[in-house]
C-alpha positions in Angstrom: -98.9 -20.0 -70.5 -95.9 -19.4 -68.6 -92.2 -18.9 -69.4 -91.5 -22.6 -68.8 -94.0 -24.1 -70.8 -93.5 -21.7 -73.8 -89.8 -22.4 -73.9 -90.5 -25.9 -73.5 -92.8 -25.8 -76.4 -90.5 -23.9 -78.5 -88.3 -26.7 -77.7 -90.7 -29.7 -79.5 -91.1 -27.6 -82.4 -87.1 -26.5 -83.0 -86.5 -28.7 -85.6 -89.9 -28.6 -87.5 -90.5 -25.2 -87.9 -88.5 -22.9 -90.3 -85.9 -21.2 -88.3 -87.2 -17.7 -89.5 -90.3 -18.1 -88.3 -89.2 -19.7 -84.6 -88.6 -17.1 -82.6 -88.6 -13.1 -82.0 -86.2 -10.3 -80.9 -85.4 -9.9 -77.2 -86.3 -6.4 -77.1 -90.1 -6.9 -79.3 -93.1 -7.2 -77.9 -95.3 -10.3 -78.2 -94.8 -12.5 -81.2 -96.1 -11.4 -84.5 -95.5 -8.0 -83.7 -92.8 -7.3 -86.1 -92.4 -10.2 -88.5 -89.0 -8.6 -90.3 -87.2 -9.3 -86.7 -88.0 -12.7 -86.3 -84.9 -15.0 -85.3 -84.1 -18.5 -85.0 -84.2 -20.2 -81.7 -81.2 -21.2 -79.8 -79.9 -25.1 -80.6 -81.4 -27.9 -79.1 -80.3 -28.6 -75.2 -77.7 -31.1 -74.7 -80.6 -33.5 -73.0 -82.2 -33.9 -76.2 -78.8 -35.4 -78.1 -78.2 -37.6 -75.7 -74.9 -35.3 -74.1 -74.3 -35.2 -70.8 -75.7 -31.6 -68.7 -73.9 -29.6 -66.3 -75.6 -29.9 -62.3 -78.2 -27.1 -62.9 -77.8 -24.7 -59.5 -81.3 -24.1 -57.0 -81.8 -20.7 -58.9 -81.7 -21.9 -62.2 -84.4 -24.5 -61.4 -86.3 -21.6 -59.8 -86.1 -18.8 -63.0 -85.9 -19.6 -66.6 -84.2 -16.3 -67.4 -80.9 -16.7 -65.1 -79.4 -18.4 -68.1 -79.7 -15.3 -70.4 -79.5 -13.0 -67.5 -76.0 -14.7 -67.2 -75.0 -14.9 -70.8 -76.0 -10.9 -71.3 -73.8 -9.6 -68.5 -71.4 -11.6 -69.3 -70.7 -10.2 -73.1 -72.0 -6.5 -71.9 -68.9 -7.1 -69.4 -66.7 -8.0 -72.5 -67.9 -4.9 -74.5 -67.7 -2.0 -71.7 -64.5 -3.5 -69.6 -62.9 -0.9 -68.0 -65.1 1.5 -69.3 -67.1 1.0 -66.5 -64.8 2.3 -63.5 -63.6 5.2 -66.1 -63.3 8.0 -63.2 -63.7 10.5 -66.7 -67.4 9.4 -66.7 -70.2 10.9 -64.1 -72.9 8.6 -62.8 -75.6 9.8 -66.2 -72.7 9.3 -68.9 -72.2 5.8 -66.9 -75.7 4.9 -67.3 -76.3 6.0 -70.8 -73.3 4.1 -72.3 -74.5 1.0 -70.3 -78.3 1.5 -71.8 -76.5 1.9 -74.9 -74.7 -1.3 -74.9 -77.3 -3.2 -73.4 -79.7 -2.8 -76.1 -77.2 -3.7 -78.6 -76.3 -7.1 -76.6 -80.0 -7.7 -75.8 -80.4 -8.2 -80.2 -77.8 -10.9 -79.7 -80.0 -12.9 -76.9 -82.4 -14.5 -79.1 -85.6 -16.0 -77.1 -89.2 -16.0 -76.9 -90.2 -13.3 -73.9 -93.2 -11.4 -73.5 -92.5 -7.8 -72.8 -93.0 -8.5 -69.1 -90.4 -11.2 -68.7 -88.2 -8.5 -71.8 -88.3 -5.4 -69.2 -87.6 -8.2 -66.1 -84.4 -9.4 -67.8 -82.9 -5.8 -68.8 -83.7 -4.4 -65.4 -81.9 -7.4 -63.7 -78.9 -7.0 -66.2 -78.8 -3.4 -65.2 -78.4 -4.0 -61.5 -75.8 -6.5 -62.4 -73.8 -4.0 -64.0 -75.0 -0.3 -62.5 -76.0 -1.6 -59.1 -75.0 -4.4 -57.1 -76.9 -7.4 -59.2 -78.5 -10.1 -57.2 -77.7 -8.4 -53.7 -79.6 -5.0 -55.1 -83.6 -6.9 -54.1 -82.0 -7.8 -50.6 -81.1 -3.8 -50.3 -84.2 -2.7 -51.4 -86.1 -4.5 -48.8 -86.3 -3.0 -45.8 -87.0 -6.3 -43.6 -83.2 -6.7 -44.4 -81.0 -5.1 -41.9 -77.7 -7.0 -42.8 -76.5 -9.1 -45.5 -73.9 -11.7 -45.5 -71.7 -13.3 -48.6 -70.4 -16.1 -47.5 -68.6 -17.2 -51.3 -70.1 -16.6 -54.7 -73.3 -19.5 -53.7 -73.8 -19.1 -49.9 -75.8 -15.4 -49.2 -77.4 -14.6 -45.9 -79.5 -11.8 -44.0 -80.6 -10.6 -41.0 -84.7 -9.8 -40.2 -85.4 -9.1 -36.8 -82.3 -9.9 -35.3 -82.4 -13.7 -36.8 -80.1 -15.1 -39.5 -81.2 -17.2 -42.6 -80.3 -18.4 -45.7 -81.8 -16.8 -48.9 -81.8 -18.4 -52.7 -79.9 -15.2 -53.6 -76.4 -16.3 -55.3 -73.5 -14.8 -57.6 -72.8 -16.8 -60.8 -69.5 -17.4 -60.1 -66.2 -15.7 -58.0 -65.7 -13.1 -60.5 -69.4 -12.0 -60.8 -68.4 -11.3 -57.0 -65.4 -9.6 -57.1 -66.9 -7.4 -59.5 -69.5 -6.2 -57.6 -67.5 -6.0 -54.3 -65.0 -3.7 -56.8 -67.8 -1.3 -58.0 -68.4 -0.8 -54.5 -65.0 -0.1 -53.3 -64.0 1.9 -56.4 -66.6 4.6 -55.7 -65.4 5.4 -52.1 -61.6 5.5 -53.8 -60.9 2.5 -52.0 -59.4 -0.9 -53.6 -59.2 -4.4 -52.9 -56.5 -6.8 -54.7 -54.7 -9.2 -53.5 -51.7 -6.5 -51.9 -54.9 -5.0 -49.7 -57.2 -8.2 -49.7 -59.5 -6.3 -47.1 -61.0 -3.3 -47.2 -64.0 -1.0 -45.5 -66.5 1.6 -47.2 -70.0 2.5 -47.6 -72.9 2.9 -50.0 -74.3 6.4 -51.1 -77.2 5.5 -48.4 -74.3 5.2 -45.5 -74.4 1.7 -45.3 -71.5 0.2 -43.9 -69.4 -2.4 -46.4 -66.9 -4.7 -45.3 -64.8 -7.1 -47.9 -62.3 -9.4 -47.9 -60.7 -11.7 -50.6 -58.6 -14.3 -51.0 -56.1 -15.5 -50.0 -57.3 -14.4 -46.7 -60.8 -15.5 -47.3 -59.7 -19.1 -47.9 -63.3 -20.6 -49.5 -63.8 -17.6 -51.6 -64.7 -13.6 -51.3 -66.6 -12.6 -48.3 -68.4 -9.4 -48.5 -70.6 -7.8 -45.0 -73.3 -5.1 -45.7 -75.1 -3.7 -42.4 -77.5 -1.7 -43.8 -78.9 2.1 -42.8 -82.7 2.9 -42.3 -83.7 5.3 -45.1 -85.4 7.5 -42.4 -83.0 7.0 -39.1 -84.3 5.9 -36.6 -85.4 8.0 -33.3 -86.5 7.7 -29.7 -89.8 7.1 -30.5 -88.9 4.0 -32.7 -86.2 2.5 -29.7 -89.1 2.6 -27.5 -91.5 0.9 -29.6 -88.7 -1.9 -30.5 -88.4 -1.8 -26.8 -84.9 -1.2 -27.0 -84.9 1.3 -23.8 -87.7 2.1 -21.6 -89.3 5.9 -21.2 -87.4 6.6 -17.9 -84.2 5.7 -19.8 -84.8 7.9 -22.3 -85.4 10.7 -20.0 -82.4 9.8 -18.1 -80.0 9.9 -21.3 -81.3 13.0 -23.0 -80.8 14.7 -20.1 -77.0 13.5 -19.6 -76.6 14.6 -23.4 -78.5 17.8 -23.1 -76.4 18.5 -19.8 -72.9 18.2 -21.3 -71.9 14.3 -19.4 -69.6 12.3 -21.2 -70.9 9.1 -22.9 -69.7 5.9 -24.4 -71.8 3.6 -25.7 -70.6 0.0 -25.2 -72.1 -3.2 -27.0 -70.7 -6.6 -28.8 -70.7 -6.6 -33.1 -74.3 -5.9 -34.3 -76.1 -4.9 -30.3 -77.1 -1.3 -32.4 -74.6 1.3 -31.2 -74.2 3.1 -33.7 -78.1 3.3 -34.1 -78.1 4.1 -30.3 -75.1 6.7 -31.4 -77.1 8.6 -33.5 -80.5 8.6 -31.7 -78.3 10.1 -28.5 -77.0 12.5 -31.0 -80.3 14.3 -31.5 -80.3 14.8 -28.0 -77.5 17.8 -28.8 -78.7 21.1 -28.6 -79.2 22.6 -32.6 -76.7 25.9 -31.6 -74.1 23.6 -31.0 -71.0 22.7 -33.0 -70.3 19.3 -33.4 -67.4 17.1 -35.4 -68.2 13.8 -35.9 -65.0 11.8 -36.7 -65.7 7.9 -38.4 -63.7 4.8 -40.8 -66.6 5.3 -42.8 -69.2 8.1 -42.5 -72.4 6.3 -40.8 -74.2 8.7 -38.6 -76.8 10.9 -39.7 -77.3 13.6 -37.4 -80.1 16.2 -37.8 -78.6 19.2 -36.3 -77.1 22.1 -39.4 -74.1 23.1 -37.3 -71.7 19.6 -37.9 -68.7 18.5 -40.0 -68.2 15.2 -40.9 -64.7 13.5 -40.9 -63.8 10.5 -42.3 -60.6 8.6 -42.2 -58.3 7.6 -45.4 -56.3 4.5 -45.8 -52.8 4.5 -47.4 -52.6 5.1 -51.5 -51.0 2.1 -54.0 -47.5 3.3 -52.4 -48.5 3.2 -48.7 -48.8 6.6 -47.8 -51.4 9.6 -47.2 -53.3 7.5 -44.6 -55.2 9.7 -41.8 -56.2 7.9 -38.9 -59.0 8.2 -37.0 -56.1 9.5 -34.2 -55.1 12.0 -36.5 -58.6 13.3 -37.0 -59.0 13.9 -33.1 -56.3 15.9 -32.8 -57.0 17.8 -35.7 -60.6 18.4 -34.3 -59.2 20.3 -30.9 -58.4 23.0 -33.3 -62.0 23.3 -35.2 -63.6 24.9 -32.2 -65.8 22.0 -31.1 -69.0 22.5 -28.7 -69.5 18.2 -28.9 -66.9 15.7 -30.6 -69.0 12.1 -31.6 -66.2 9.5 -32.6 -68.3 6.8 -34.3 -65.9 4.1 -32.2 -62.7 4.0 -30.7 -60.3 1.3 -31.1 -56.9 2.3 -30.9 -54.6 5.0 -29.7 -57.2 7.5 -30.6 -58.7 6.7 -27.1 -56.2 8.5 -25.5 -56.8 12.2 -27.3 -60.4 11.7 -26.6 -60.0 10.8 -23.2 -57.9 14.2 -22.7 -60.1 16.1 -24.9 -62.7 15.2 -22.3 -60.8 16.1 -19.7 -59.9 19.0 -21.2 -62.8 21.3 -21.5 -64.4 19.1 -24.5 -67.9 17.6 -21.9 -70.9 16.0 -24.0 -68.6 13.5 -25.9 -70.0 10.3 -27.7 -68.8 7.9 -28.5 -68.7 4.0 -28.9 -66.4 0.7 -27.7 -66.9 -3.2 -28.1 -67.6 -4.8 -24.9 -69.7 -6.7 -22.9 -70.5 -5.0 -20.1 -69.8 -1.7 -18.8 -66.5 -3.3 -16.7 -65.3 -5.0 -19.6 -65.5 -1.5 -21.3 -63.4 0.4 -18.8 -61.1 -2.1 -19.0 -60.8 -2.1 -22.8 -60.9 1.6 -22.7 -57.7 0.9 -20.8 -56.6 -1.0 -23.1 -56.9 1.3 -26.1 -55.0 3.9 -24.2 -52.4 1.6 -23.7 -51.9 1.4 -27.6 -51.7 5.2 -27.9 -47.4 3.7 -27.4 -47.3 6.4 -24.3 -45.4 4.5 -21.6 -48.3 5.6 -18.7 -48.0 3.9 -15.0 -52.0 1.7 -14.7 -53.0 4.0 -12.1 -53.0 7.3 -14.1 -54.9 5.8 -17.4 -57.7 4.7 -14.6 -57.6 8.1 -13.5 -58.2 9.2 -17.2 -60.9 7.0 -17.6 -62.9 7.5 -14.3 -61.9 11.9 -14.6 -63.3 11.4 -18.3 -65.9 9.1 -18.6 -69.5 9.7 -16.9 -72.2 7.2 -17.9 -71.5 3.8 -19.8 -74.7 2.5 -21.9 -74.6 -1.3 -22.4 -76.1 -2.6 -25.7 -76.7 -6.3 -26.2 -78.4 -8.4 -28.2 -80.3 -11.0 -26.8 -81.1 -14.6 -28.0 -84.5 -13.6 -29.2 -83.3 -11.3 -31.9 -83.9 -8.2 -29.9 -81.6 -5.7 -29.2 -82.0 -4.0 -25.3 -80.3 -1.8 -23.4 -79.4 -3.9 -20.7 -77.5 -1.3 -18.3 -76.9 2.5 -17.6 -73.7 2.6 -15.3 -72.5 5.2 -13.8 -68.6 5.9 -13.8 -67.8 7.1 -9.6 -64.4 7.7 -9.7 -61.4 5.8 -8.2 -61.0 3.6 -5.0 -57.5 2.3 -4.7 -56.3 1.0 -8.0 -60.0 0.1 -9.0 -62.4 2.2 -11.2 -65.6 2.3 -9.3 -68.9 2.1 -11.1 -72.8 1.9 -10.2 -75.5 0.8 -12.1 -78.5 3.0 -12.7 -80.6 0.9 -14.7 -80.2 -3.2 -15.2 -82.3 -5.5 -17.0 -84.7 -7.9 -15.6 -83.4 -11.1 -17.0 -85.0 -13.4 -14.1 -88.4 -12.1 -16.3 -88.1 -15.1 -18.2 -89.3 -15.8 -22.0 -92.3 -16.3 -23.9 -92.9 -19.8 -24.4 -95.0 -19.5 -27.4 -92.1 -16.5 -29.0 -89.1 -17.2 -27.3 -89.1 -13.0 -26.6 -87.9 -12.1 -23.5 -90.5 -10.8 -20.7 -87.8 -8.6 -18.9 -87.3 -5.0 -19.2 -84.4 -2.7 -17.9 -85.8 -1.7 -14.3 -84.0 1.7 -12.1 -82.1 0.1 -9.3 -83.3 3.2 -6.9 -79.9 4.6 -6.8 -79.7 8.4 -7.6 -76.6 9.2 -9.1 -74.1 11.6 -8.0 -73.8 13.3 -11.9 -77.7 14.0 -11.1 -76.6 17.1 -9.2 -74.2 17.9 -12.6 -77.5 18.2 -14.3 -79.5 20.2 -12.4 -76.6 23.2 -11.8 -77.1 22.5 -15.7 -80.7 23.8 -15.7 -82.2 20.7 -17.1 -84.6 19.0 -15.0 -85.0 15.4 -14.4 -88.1 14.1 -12.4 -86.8 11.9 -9.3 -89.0 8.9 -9.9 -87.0 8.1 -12.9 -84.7 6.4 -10.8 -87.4 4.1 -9.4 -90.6 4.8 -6.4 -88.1 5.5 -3.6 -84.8 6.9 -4.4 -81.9 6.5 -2.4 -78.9 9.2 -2.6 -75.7 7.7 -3.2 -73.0 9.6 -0.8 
């Protein structure tokens, strides 16, 4: 018999058997198997006295136990209060006082469970309060690459590049700001209604972004892109057909030969995944200082230091920009500096740190092509608050920058490299550029998939940085830039 029909059966028999003999302890095993812990069960429900019932909610309907799931972390939550972001206790002293606790509020919760449905309830109380409750099963599958709160009842994801709604839901506001504090708290980071926004990460890297109200106007909103356990490499881009083989050979060799490389793509079009697979291209004798909001990338090489920026404290200061940190890399002796994205003034110092003896740069930039990029790169410099004439941050840019990758994700889901553009140089006021690779959009789709048929194709240019490489000692076959190759003069 399932859970359902045994509580409704304990139900019809509440008021005829003796209250001793009704029900058992949380925590026991099957009934009868300790007759001195036997309890009474709870009181009859409202729809049996004729009183009116709350709405019940879709997940309720679905699982018996979200009503004592709910009532236990609710009183555990009463007990432990601030006990639980106490910075005095490590992670094991966390987790013991919480297993402590729970066992104690678990003799309160008095209903007839097997010892399935027993170990079921304390393990999703647990992630309530240790973990991230209901969101932890959407972390732990790894179809999931992004999940989306949109208010305490509304939760969504991301599989294979398409959105949908999941049954997933917080019991109320506060169950929510909870969890979004235990994740903010353990970075050092707050959220409150002063700083009603906030970015960090979980232990695994993933990337976290919150905001409350009054800013979120129909309730907390909390973002969660998610990290591959094992991340990801060439291999894997090619299979997902992100980039084609000749690509790949194309941008290993830029990396390997010390060409400057930004990485341009809309929110979500994988650059950062893109980031860090062009990071493995770097030699392992190299130095390299990666400089991020929130640490993401997980390079392979031994020889790197990670740097991550800090907001302001409770009075407003201490904050170290991501502009602070590329200055402050100049000095560590860099052989590669990998800025996870650039958004502001910091575009400025990297631009001259690449034009300053500091080749093989990564980085990243929103955009939505590689023109749109330049001109947001010009942009960014623009915010650095140097008063600079147009004409030299062009020069900058075109001096600086050698090969723009464009990311974007399609309608299908997928995610493609859609362009490899080449930076020429200046002509007049204009920043010149050439494409190496473009995609094939005129492919069409799968009727039967919707998947798009195209694939990123050379346009037979050979590009003038191709001579950069070879002085560099790193060969590059010809045909990767398509059958007959035409040398651009």
């Amino acid at each position: 018999m399932d859970l359902a029909s045994r509580l409704a059966a304990a139900k019809r028999v509440a008021g005829q058997v003796p209250p001793e003999t009704t029900g058992r302890h949380l925590l026991d095993g099957p009934a009868g198997s300790d007759p001195e812990l036997t309890v009474p069960l709870p009181p009859r429900p409202a729809a049996e006295t004729g009183a009116r019932q709350p709405r019940s909610t879709v997940g309720d309907e679905q699982d018996p136990l979200t009503h004592l799931k709910e009532q236990a972390v609710t009183e555990l939550y009463s007990r432990l209060g601030s006990r639980l972001t106490d910075p005095r206790l490590d992670e094991e002293q966390l987790h013991q006082l919480v297993r402590s606790e729970l066992a104690s509020v678990v003799e309160a919760q008095r209903s007839p469970l097997s010892g399935e449905e027993r170990q079921r309830l304390i393990e999703e109380v647990r992630h309530d309060v240790l973990g991230l409750g209901p969101l932890q099963q959407l972390l732990d599958d790894p179809d999931v690459s992004e999940i989306m709160v949109n208010g305490h009842d509304a939760v969504y994801v991301e599989r294979e590049g398409l959105l949908s709604r999941t049954a997933v839901r917080f019991t109320s506001e506060e169950h929510l700001r909870q969890i979004i504090e235990r994740i903010v708290s353990r970075m050092g980071r707050r959220v409150d209604e002063a700083s009603p926004l906030v970015d960090a990460r979980l232990d695994d890297g993933s990337r976290v972004n919150a905001i409350i109200p009054p800013l979120a106007f129909h309730g907390s909103a909390l973002t969660i892109r998610k990290f591959a356990q094992n991340p990801y490499k060439v291999e894997d881009l090619l299979r997902f057909g992100t980039m084609t083989s000749e690509m790949a050979d194309l941008l290993h060799a830029c990396v390997e030969a010390k060409l400057n490389v930004i990485v341009s793509g809309g929110t979500g079009s994988g650059k950062t995944t893109l980031l860090n697979v062009l990071s493995a291209f770097i030699p392992g004798d190299e130095r390299i200082i990666t400089i991020e909001d929130a640490i993401e990338l997980q390079l392979q090489q031994e020889h790197v230091v990670r740097l991550e920026s800090r907001p302001p404290n409770l009075e407003g200061r201490g904050e170290i920009t991501i502009r602070d940190l590329v200055r402050n890399s100049l000095r560590m002796r860099p052989d590669r500096i990998v800025v996870g994205e650039v958004r502001g003034g910091e575009t400025l110092d990297m631009l001259q740190a690449m034009n300053t003896g500091h080749d093989g740069s990564l980085s990243t930039v929103h955009a939505n092509s590689p023109r749109d990029a330049v001109s947001r790169l010009e942009t960014l410099v623009l915010m650095a608050g140097m008063d600079l004439p147009l004409r030299a941050v062009r020069e900058q840019i075109s001096s600086a920058v050698d090969v723009v990758v464009q990311l974007t994700r399609l309608r299908d889901g997928t995610r493609r490299i859609t362009s490899v553009t080449e930076v020429h140089g200046m002509e007049g006021q204009t920043v010149t550029l050439q494409d190496i690779f473009t995609f094939d959009y005129a492919a069409g789709t799968d009727p039967a998939t919707g998947r798009f048929l195209g694939r990123a194709r050379p346009t037979g240019v050979r590009p003038r940085f191709s001579e950069h490489i070879e002085e560099r000692g790193v060969s590059l076959p010809p045909t990767v830039f398509g059958a007959d190759p035409v040398r651009v003069l």
